[in-house]
N, C-alpha and C positions, 0 to 999 in steps of 0.2 A: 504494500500500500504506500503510495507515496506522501511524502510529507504537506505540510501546506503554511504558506511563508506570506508575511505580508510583508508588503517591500513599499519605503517611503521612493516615492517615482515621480520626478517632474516630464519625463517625455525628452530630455535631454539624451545629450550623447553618453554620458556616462552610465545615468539612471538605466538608459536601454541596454548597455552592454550586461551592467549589473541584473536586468530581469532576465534576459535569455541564457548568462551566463549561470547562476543560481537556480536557474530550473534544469536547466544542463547536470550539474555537478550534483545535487544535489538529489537529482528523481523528485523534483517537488512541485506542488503546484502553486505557482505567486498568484495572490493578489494584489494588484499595486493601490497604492492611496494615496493620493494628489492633497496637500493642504491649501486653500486658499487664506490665507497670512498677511493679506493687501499686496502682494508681489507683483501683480499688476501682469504677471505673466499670461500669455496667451493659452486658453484652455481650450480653445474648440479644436475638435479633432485628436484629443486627449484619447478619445476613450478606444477610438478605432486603432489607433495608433498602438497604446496598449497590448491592446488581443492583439494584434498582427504581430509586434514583439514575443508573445506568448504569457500573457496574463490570462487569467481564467476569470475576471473579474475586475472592475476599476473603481474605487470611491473617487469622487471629488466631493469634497467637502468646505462650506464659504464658513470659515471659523473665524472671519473677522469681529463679527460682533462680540463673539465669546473673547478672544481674543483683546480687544480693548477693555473688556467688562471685570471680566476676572485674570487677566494677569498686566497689564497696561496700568490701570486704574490702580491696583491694590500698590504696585511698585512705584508708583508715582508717591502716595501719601508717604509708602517710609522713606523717601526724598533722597530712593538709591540710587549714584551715581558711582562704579567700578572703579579706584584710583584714580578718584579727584575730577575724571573727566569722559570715561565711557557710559553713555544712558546703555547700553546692557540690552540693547536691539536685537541682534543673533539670541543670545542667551535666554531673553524670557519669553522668545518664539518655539523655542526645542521641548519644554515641557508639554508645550499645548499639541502640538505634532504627536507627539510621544505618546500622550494620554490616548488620542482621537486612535491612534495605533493600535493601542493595547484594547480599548473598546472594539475594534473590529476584526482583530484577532480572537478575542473571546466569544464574539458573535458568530464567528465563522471557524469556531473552533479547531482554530491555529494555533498551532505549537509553537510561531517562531514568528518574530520581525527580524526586520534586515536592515539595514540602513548604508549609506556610501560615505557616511562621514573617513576622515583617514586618519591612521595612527598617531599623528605628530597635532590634533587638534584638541580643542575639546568641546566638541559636538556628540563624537563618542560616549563622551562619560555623558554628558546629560542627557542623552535617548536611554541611554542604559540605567543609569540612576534610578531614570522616573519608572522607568520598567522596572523595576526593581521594589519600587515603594508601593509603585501599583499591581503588577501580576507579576512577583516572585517564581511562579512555576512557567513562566514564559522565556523559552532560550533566545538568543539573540544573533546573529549572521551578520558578522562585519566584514566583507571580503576583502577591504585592502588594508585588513591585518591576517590574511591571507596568502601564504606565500606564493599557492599556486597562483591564485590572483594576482600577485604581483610579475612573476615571472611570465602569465601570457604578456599582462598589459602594462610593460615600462613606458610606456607613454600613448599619446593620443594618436598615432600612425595606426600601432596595431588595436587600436578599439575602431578607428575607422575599418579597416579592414577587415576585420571582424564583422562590423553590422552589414559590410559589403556581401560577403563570405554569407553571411546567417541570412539577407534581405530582410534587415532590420530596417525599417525606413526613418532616417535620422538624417535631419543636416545642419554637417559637421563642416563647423566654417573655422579659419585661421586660429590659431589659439589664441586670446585675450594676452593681451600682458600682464592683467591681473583679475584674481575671481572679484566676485560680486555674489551676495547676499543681501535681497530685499525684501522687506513687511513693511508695514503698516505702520510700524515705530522708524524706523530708520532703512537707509542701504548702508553696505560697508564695499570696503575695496582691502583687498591683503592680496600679498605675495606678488610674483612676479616684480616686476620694474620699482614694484615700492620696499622691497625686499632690503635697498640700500637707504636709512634711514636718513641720507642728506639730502635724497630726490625732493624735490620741492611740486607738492602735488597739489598748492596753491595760488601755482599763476596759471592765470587766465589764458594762457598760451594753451593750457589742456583742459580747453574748453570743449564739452562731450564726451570728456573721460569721469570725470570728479564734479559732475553738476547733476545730477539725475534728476536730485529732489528741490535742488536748491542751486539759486545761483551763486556765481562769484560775487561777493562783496560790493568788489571794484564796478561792478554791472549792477546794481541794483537800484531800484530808485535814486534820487539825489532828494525825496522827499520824505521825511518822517510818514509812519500810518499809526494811526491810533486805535487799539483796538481794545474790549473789554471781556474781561472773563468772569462768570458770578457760579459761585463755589458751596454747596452744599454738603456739609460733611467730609472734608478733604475731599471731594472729587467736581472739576468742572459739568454744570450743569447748564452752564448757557453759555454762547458765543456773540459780541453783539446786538445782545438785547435778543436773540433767537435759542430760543430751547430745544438741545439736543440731547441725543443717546451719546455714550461715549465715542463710537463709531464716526458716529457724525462729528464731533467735537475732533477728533483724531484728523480726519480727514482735511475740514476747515482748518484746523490751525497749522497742517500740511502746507495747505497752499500759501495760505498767508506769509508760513515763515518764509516757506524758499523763494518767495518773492522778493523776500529782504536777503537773502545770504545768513538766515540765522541758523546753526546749530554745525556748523562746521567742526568738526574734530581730527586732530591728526595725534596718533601717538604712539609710544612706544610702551606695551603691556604685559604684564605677565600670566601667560598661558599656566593653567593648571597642572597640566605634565610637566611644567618644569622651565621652559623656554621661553624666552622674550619674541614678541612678534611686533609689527608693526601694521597698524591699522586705520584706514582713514574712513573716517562717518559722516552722513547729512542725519541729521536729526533735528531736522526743523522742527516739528509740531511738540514732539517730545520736550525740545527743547523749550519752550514757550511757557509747556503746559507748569514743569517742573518749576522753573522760576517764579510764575503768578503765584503756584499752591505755596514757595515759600513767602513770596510778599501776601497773601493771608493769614499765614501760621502767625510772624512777626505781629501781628496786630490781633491776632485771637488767642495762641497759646500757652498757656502758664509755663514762663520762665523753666523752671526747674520740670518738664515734663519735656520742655523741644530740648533742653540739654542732653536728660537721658537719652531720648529719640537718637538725638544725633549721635550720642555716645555709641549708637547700636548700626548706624549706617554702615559704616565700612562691615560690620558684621554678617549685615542684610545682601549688601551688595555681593561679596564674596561668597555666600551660600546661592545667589540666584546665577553670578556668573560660573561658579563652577558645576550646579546641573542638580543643587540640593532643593528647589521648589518644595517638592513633596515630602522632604523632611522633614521628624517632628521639632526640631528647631527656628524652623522657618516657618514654620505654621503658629509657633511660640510668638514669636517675636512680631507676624502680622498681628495674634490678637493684641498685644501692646498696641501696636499702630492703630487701629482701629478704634481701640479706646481714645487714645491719644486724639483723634481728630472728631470727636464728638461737637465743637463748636466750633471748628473750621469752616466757617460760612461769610459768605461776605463779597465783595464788588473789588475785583483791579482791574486797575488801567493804566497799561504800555504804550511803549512807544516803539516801533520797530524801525530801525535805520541803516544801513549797510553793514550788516552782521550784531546788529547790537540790540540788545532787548533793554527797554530804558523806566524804572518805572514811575507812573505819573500819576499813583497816586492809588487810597485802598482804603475801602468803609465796611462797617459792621456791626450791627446790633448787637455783639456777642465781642465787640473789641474791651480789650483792656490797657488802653491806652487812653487817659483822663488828660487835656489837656489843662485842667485847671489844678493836677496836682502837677504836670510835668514843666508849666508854666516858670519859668525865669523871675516874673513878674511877682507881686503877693498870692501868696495862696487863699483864695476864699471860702477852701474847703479846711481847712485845718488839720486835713487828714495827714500830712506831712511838716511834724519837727525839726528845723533845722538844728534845733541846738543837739539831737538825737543823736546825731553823727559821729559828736564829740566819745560816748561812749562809745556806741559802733564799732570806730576807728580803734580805739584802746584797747580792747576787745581782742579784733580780728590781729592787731599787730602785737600782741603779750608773747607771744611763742615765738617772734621777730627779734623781740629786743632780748629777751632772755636768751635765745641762741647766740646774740650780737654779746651780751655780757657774757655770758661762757668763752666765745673766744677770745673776749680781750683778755682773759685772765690768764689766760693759757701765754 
């Protein structure tokens, strides 16, 4: 009896060599499954394409809504951004793939998902991860940690040749000088030409390489746009004065940014296996979105609650880019977050201008910002002591000056 394998399949050159090659080696029967992730990529003719490869079956599935709902939205409030500067675009799209996998492995009572990620990444670890926290008795097929896999296909000549050979119908155009990875959060660019971390993948000269989502800076309006976001419970809930689904919000603040050149990233990061990579990101709308939700936090959140918050970012962030979504740590630390943003409500207003997010300003029935205590001027509330400080100060600096007298003595 043969096996039966659900295989993550875009209809690409690889994907296809991977479906005919795994049903080959294997005696197994694939079913491929297409995520739609906002990739934007072309689906029609998906499915024919498939079965002519030799699938026994094809999901395509529009997981965008889910997708900004429950993994977009919840990452946004813990204000996770990956060393200081990756929004974590690849990373919180792999869980949601991962899952939709493992549901239709179960359904179609599949032994095994497959995936193309490759050994030197970590795409791997987080399809398996999640696989792991969600169907444990589910095996997993990575072929290019495969040797025989590697050994047909050292490069893209013999997979052309190959789909030639197989009449796999693929077309397999010049090799990119670098991949790409796109959703609905972000695109990325790695490897190839950017592999040399002094390449400058900033001028405008590689216009139609590094602009997908967004323009050059240098090409962007010469006009400010002002736009507004109104936030209930950490999460954007209107655009504009227009009330949206998070999808929608995702989308709109898409275009808007990459109109300005906002959310630009270039950097060099450290991959979970161990090795430094180099990565360049548009994350326009992300970017947007993440900035507004902190200019509300600022005017709604008890001091000592965004402290610890933030205390737990780099924590947050490092469990989602390394593939632990569905750990019980990360599921810990959302419900923090979720408490934490109980009166995260409220109105900002940007200013978007050749890459720069400017803010102009932020109200809220639920702020804790009193200008008539915060006032320079008399205070008419009396709620603030000046003379108060005097202790305060003597207080907080007694373990200052006593350390200071212990070494003079010395």
């Amino acid at each position: 009896m043969s096996k039966k394998i659900v295989l993550a399949y875009s209809g690409g050159l690889d994907t296809s060599v991977l479906l005919s090659w795994i049903k080959e080696t294997y005696n197994a029967e694939v079913i491929a499954f297409c995520a739609n992730v906002g990739q934007d990529d072309e689906l029609k003719g998906l499915n024919a394409k498939a079965k002519k490869t030799g699938a026994s079956k094809i999901y395509i599935d529009d997981l965008q809504e889910e997708f900004a709902t429950d993994f977009i939205y919840p990452m946004i409030q813990a204000g996770a951004i990956y060393e200081g500067q990756y929004f974590l675009g690849t990373s919180i799209a792999r869980p949601l793939i991962a899952k939709r996998m493992v549901e239709i492995a179960k359904a179609e009572k599949a032994g095994f998902i497959a995936h193309g990620a490759t050994g030197k990444g970590n795409d791997q670890v987080r399809f398996e991860l999640t696989a792991a926290a969600l169907a444990p008795e589910i095996e997993t097929i990575a072929p290019w940690r495969d040797e025989r896999f590697r050994t047909q296909f050292p490069g893209r000549a013999e997979m052309i040749a190959y789909c030639e050979e197989k009449k796999i119908p693929v077309q397999a155009s010049a090799k990119k000088p670098f991949s790409m990875d796109r959703n609905l959060l972000h695109i990325s660019y790695e490897a190839g030409i950017l592999e040399d971390p002094w390449f400058d993948a900033s001028d405008p000269k590689y216009k139609g390489y590094f602009n997908t989502l967004s323009v050059f800076p240098e090409e962007a309006p010469d006009k400010a746009e002002t736009i507004i976001l109104e936030f209930e419970k950490g999460n954007c809930i209107a655009v504009n004065g227009k009330l949206l689904s998070p999808l929608g919000v995702m989308k709109l603040l898409n275009k808007l940014g990459g109109k300005h050149g906002v959310g630009r990233v270039d950097m060099v990061e450290n991959r979970f296996v161990g090795m430094k990579s180099r990565g360049v990101y548009e994350t326009p709308g992300g970017s947007i979105l993440h900035f507004a939700h902190r200019q509300i936090e600022s005017l709604t959140m008890d001091r000592e609650v965004m402290h610890l918050r933030d205390s737990l970012i780099p924590k947050y962030a490092t469990l989602v880019y390394n593939g632990f979504w569905y750990a019980p740590e990360r599921l810990a630390l959302q419900a923090l977050v979720t408490e934490s943003q109980q009166k995260v409500s409220g109105t900002v207003r940007l200013k978007l201008y050749k890459g720069n997010i400017i803010p102009a300003g932020r109200k809220s029935i639920y702020s804790l910002y009193n200008p008539q205590i915060a006032t320079m001027e008399a205070d008419p509330t009396k709620a603030y002591n000046q003379d108060d400080a005097t202790g305060f100060i003597r207080l907080n600096g007694l373990r200052l000056r006593t350390g200071a007298l212990r070494d003079r003595k010395k």
